[in-house]
Structures are given as C-alpha cells and as structure tokens.
C-alpha positions as CSV (number, residue, x, y, z in Angstrom):
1,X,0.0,0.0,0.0
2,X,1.4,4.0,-0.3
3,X,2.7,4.8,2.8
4,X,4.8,7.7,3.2
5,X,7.4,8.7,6.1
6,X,4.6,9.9,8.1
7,X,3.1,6.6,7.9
8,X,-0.4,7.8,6.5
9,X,-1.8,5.3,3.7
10,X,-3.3,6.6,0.6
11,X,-6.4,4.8,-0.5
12,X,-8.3,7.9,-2.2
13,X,-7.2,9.2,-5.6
14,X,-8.8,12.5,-6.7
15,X,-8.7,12.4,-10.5
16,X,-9.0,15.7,-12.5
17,X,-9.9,15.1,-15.9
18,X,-10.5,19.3,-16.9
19,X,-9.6,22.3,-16.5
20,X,-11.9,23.2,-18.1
21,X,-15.4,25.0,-16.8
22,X,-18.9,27.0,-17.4
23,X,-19.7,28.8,-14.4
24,X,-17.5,31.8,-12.9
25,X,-17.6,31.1,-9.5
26,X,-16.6,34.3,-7.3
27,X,-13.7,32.0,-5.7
28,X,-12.4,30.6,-8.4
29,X,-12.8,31.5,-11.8
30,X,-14.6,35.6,-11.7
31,X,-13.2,36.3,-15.5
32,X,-14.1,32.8,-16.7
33,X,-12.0,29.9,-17.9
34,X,-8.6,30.4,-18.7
35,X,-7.9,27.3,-20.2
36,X,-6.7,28.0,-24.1
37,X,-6.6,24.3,-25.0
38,X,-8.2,21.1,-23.8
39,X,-6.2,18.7,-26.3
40,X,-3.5,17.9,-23.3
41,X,-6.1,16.1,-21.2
42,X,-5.7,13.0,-20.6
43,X,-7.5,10.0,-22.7
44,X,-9.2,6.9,-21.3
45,X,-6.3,4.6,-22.5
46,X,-4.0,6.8,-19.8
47,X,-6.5,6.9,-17.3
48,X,-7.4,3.2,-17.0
49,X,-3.3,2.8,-16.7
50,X,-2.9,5.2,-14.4
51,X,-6.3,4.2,-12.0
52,X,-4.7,0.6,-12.0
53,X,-1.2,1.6,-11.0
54,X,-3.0,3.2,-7.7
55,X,-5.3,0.1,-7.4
56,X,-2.4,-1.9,-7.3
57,X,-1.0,0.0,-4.3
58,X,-3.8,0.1,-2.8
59,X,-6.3,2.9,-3.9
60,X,-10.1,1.9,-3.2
61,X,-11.6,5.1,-4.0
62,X,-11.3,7.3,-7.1
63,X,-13.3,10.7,-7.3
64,X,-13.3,12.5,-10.7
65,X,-13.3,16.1,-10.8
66,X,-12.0,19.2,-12.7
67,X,-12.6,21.9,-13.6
68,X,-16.4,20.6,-14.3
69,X,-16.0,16.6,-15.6
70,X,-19.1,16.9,-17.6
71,X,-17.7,19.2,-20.1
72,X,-15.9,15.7,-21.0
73,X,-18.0,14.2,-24.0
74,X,-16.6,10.8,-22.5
75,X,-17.4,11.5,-19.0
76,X,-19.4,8.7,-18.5
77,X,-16.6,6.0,-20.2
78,X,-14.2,7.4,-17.8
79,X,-16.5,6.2,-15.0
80,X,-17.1,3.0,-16.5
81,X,-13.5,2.6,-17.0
82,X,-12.1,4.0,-13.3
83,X,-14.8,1.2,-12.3
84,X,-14.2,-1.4,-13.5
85,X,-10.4,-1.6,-12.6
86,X,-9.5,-4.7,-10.2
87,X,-9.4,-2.9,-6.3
88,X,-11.7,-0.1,-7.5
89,X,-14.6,0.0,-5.2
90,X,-15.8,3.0,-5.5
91,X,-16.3,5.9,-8.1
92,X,-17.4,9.4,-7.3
93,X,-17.7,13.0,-9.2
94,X,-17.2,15.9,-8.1
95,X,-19.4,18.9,-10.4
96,X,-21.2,21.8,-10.7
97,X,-24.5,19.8,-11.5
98,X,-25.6,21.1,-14.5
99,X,-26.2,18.1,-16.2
100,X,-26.7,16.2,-13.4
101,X,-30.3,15.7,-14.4
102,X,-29.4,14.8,-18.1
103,X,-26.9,12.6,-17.5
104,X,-27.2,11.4,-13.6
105,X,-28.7,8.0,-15.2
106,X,-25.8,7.2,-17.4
107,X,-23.1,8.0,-14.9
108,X,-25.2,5.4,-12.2
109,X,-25.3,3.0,-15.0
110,X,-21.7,3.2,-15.9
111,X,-20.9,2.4,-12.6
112,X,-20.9,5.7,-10.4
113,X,-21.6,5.1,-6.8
114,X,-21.7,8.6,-5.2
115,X,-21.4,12.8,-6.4
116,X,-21.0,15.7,-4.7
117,X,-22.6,18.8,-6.0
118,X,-21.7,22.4,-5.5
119,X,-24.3,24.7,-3.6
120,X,-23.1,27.7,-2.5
121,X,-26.6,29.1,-1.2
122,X,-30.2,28.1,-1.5
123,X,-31.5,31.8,-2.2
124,X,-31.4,31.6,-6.9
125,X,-30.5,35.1,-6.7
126,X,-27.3,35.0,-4.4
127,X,-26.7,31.5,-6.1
128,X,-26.4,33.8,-9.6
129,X,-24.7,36.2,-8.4
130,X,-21.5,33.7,-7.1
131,X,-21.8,31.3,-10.1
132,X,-22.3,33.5,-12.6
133,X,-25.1,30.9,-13.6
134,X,-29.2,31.6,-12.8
135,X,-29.6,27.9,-12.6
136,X,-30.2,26.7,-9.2
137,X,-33.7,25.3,-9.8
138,X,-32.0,23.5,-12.4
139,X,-29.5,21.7,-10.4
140,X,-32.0,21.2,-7.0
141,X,-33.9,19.7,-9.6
142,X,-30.8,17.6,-10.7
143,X,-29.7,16.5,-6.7
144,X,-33.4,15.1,-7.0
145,X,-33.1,13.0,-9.6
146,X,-29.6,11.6,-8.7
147,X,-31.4,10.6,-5.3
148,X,-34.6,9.3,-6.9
149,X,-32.8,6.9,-9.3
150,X,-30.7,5.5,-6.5
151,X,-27.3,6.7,-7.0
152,X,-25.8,5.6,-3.6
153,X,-24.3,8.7,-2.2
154,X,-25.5,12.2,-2.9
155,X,-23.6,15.1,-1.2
156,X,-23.7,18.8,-1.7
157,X,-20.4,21.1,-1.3
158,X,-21.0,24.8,0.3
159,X,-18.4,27.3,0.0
160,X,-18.0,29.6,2.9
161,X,-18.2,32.9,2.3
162,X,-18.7,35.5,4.5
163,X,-20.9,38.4,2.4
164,X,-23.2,35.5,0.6
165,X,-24.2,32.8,3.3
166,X,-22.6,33.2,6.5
167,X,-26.1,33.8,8.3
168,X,-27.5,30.8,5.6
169,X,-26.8,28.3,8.4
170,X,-30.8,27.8,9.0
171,X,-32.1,27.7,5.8
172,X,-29.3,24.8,5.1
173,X,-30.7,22.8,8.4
174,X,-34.3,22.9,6.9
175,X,-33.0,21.7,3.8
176,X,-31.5,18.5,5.1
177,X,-34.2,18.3,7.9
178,X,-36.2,15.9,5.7
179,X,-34.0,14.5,3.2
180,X,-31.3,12.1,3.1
181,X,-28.1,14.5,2.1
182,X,-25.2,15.4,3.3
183,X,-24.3,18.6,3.3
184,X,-20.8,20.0,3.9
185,X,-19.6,23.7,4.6
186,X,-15.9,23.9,3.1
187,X,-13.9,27.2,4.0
188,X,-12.6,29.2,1.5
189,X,-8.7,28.6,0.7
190,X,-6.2,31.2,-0.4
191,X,-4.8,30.2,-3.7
192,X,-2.7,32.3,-6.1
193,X,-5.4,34.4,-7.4
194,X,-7.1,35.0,-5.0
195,X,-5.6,36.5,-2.2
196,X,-7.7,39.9,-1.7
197,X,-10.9,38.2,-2.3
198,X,-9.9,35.6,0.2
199,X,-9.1,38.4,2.9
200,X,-12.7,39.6,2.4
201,X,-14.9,36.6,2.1
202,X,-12.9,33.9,4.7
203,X,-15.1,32.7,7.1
204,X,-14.3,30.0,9.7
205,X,-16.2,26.7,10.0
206,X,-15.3,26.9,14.0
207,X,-18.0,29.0,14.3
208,X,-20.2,26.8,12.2
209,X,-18.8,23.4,14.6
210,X,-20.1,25.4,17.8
211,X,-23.6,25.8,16.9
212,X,-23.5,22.4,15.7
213,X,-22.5,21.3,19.1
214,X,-24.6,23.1,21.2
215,X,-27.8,21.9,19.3
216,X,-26.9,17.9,19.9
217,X,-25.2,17.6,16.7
218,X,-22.4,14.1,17.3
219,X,-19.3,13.3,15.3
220,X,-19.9,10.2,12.9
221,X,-16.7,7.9,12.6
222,X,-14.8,8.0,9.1
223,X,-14.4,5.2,6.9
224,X,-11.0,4.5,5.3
225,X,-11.6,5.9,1.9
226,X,-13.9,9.0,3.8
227,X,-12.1,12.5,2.6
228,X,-11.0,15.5,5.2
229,X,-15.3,16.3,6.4
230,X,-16.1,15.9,9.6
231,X,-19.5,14.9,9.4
232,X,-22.0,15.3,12.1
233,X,-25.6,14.1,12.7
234,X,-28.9,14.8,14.6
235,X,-31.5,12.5,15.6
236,X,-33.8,14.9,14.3
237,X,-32.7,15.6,11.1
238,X,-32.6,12.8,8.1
239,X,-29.5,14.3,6.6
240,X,-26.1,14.5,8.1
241,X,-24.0,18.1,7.9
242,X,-20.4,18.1,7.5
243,X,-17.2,20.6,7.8
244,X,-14.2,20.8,5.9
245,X,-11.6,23.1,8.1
246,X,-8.3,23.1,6.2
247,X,-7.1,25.7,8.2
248,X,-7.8,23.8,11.4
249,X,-5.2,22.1,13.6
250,X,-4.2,19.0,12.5
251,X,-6.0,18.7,9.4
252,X,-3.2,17.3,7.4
253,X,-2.5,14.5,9.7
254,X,-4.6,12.1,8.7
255,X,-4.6,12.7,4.8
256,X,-5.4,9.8,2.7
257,X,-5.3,11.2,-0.7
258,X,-3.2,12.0,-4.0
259,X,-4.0,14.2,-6.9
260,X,-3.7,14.0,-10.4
261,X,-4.3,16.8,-12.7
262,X,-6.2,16.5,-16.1
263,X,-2.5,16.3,-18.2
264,X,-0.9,13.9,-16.1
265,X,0.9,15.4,-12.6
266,X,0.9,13.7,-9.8
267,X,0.2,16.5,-6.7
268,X,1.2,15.0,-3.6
269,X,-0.7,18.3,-2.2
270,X,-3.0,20.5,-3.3
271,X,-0.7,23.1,-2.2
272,X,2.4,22.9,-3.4
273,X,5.2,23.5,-6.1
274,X,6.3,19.8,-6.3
275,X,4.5,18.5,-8.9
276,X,5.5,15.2,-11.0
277,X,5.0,14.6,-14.3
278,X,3.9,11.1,-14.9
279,X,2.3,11.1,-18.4
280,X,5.3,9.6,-20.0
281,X,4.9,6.3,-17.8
282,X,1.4,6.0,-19.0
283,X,2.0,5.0,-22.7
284,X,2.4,1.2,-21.8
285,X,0.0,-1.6,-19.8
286,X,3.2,-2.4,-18.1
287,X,2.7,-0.7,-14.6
288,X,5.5,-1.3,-12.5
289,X,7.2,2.5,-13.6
290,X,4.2,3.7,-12.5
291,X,4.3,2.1,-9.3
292,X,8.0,2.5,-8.7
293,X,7.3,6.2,-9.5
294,X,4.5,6.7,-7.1
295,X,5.9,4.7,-4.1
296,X,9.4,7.0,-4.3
297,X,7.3,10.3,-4.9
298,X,5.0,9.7,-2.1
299,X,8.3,10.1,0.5
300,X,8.7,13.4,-0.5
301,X,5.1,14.4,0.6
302,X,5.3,17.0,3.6
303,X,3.6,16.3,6.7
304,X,1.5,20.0,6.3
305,X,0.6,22.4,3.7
306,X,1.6,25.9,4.8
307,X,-1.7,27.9,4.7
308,X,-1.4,29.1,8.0
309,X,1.4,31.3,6.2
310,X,-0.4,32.3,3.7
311,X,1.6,29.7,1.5
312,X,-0.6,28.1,-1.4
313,X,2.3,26.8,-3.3
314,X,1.9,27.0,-7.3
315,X,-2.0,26.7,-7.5
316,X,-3.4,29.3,-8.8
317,X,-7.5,28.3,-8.5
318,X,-9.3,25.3,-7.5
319,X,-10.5,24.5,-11.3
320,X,-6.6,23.5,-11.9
321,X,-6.4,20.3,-10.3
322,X,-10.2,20.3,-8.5
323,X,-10.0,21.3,-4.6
C-alpha cells in the first residue's frame, strides 16, 4: 500500500480530468475559464493505466473532478473505466451539477456510486450572483433525480463565504431536515489568485462546529476511503452536515489522498510547487514505472501544507487540479 514517512496510507485518488469549466464562481474563476486548449487532457487509455497503478498499491476510492468533468463528452466512459479496474470499489464525481439531471442515469449506470454537488446558497438570486449561472432550480432539480434513481451517495459542497451565506446556516438545516443529504460547509482557501478576495470573504467553520455542538449535533466515525469532512448528525434531522476546516489544527494528519491533474501530474498536495509529471509512464500496460514512481514520490510528501502562512504553493485556483 502507499505509505509515506509519516506513515499515513493513501487509499483515495482525486482524479481531475478538466480544467476546463462553465460557471465563474466568485472564488475561483470571476473572469471565466482560462484554459486555451483542452487537447493535453488525458485520454481513457492513460486513465485506466494510471487508476490501475494506484489500485495496485492500494487505492479503493477514485473521485473525478476538474474543472467541471461533464464538459468531458466521455465523462461517463471514464467512469465505466475507473470502475471497472480490479481494487476499485468506488467511483465518485465531483461537479457543478448542470447536467446532473441529463446525465445522472448514465453516470449510475456506468458504474458511479456517489457525487457531490456544489451549492453555494439556496437563495437563486445570491446562487447567480456567485456562479455567474441563474440555474439553481435546475441543479436542486438535478440533486433530486440523482437521489430518486438511486445513485448511492449524494452530497452537496457549500463554499463559505462570509458576504453570501454566513447567516444561511438555518435555511441549510431545513434543507437537510427531511431529506437524506449530506451537506458539507468547506472554507474558502487562499490560492494564487485569489488573495484579496480571500481576505474579504474567509469565514471559519469553527463558528459553524459550535452551533452544531450546542444543538446535539455528534461526530460520525470516518471510513478508510472518507475525505478531510467531519461529518456530524442529529437524531432529528434525516440528513447529516459536514465541515471541511483546512485551516484547522491537525488537518493534514490524517490525509489519505493523491491528486492528479487533467495532463498527467501527480500532486502530492493541493498546495504545493512539487508537482510530478507522470504522463510519459502511462504510454504502456506495463505498470510497475508507475508504481516505482508513485511509491518513491510519495516520500517526498510533507507532513502539512503551509496555509497558515499564507503559503498556497503553485495553484493558482481550484479549477486547476479540483480542490
């Protein structure tokens, strides 16, 4: 299995396939996509290579992200094919649900078990103004459908941000009151282009944790493959609420996940300059340079990113290699 000197054990592969997306999210992309070219993204061939190298050492969990996957015309072969590697047990996408209702039926069929959708409030208008995109009705309508067609997993991703939703916390609670979904509150994370609209719009989760508490709100325990969340739940609520704190003490200690970027390079954090090409291994079936690659690479990955410091290493916004 990859282990690396800090003895953590990676089982989770976060797999961007994009760069590439549609909406211009406040924190991310304001002036749109930057991305001149798509032809350097991976192909299926490469993919399947590279998803068995990891399953060979171990990896049980693969999430596809971007940039937004579903601007992939192959999206849902690159499912099919992540799931059906030997080891692979389960497949999840990360997007920004705009074609979740089109396509949600495909992606279950082909063999996806669980997506997380991103929700950054529940009022259309202030949805609009932080996407750039007037379609929340659209993609509630979407998170429906994935859940009424029985797509195993169904989670929605909320940005913090502390001029759009930092007083939303009760209209989020009535949405999860009655339906099964998990909901998780991430904070926002400096990156290199975004520095002066982090200062403005950061807003701890802490906060967020202490009201959680004090209403009888417990911890769940994490599975193996589970990412950074804590998740908590209520007896009186049928979905479960969930905090990813980046910025919070000992967050990187128990990190169980690598990153690959859409053209090939391996991130052994989302934060950092080190990044390792590993296209060039991925023009054979033969995996063992893959796998002599990742198990020497891994021992260079640092026990903590450097936030705190305001450090975010080379990435300049989340669409590069997908948060």
């Amino acid at each position: 299995m990859l282990t690396d000197a800090y003895a953590r054990r990676f089982s989770y592969l976060r797999l961007s396939v994009t760069e590439s997306c549609n909406f211009r999210c406040s924190y991310c992309l304001p002036d749109g996509n930057d991305c001149d070219s798509r032809s350097g993204e991976l192909n299926l061939t490469e993919i399947r290579r590279l998803v068995t190298a990891f399953a060979k050492l171990g990896t049980r969990k693969v999430r596809i992200t971007g940039g937004e996957p579903s601007l992939r015309k192959d999206l849902t072969e690159i499912i099919a094919t992540c799931k059906a590697v030997p080891g692979i047990e389960k497949v999840a996408l990360t997007t920004n649900g705009y074609r979740l209702q089109r396509d949600a039926l495909a992606w279950q069929q082909a063999g996806l078990d669980a997506v997380n959708v991103s929700v950054d409030s529940l009022d259309a208008d202030t949805f609009h103004l932080v996407t750039g995109q007037d379609k929340l009705a659209d993609i509630l309508d979407g998170i429906a459908h994935a859940k009424a067609i029985g797509i195993k997993q169904v989670k929605i991703n909320t940005v913090l941000l502390k001029q759009h939703n930092a007083l939303a916390l009760p209209d989020f609670l009535r949405f999860i009151q009655k339906q099964d979904i998990a909901l998780r509150f991430i904070e926002l994370m400096r990156t290199g282009d975004n520095a002066n609209f982090y200062q403005r719009q950061h807003l701890s989760g802490a906060s967020i944790q202490q009201q959680l508490v004090a209403q009888g709100w417990q911890l769940n325990a994490k599975a193996n493959t589970d990412g950074p969340a804590l998740e908590y739940s209520h007896s009186d609520y049928q979905g479960q609420l969930g905090l990813i704190m980046p910025y919070s003490k000992d967050f990187c200690a128990d990190c169980n996940r690598l990153r690959v970027s859409s053209t090939g390079a391996l991130y052994l954090c989302l934060f950092t300059d080190n990044h390792q090409d590993l296209r060039s291994l991925l023009q054979s079936d033969d995996s063992a340079p893959v796998l002599r690659f990742l198990q020497q690479a891994v021992q260079g990955k640092a026990f903590s990113h450097q936030l705190a410091q305001d450090y975010s290493g080379s990435t300049r916004h989340l669409a590069q290699i997908g948060g």
